[in-house]
N, C-alpha and C positions, 0 to 999 in steps of 0.2 A: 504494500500500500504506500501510497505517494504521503511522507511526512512533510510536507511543505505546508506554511499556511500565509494567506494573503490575507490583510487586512485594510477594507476601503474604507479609508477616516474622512468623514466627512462634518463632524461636531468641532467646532470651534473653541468646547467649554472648558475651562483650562484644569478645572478638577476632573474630569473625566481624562482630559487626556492624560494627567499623572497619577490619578489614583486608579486605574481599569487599563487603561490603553498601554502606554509606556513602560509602567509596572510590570503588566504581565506580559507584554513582546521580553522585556529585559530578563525577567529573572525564567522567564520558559528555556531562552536561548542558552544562559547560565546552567541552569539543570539541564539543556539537552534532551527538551521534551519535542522538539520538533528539530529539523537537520537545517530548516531555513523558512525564516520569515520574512516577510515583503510588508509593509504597510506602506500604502497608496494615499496620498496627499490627496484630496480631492476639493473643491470647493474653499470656503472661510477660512478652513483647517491651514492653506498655502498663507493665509496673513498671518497666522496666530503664529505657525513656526517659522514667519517670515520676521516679526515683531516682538516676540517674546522671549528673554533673555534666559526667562528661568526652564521655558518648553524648551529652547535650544541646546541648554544644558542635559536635557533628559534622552536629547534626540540623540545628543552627542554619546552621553553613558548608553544607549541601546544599538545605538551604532559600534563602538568600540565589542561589546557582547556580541556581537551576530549578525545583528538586526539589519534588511537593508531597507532604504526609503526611496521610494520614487514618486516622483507627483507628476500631474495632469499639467502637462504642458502649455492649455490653453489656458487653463487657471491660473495659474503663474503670469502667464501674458497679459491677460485682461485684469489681472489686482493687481500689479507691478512686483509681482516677488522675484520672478526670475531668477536675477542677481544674488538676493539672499540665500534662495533656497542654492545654485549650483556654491554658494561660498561653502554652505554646510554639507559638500559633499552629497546632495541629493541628485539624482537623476530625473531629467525632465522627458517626458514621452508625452505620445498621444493616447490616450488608456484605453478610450472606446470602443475598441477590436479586443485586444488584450482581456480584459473585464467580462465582456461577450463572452468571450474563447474560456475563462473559465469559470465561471457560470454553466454556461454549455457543458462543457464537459464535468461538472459534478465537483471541482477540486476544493477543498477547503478554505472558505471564505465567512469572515468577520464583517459585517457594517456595523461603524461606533458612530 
């Protein structure tokens, strides 16, 4: 069975993403309950870790553990993160094929 899990963050709310979200990407990756996790920047979520010093700090400790981050490229474009987000080592893509693709095929996925 496929241990991968994607996660499509799309809440903005700054205790969710450090007490649910960031939390448990980091300390899964830590214990090695999954081989590789993805959380997907989507939407508000691209200002919040575009603007937020203490979310970037968190982004940073999950990253360091495992964890990789990509966000929606067009999201980035239209709220001006771009920049911040590739400084933090994020990846910018197009998702809406990707997202589709797994969906579609059944693969392990979180929306926050």
């Amino acid at each position: 069975m496929d241990n991968k899990l994607h996660v499509l963050w799309t809440n903005d709310n700054v205790l969710t993403a450090e007490h649910m979200l960031l939390l448990y990407a980091t300390k899964t990756m830590e214990f090695k309950l999954w081989d590789e996790i993805t959380i997907i920047i989507w939407g508000a979520t691209s200002k919040l870790v575009a603007e937020n010093e203490h979310i970037q700090k968190l982004v940073a400790e999950a990253q360091k553990a495992g964890v990789k981050f990509s966000s929606c490229v067009k999201c980035a474009e239209d709220l001006g993160t771009t920049q911040a987000l590739l400084a933090q080592g994020i990846e910018l893509i197009a998702w809406g094929k990707p997202l589709t693709q797994l969906i579609k095929n059944k693969n392990h996925l979180i929306t926050i």
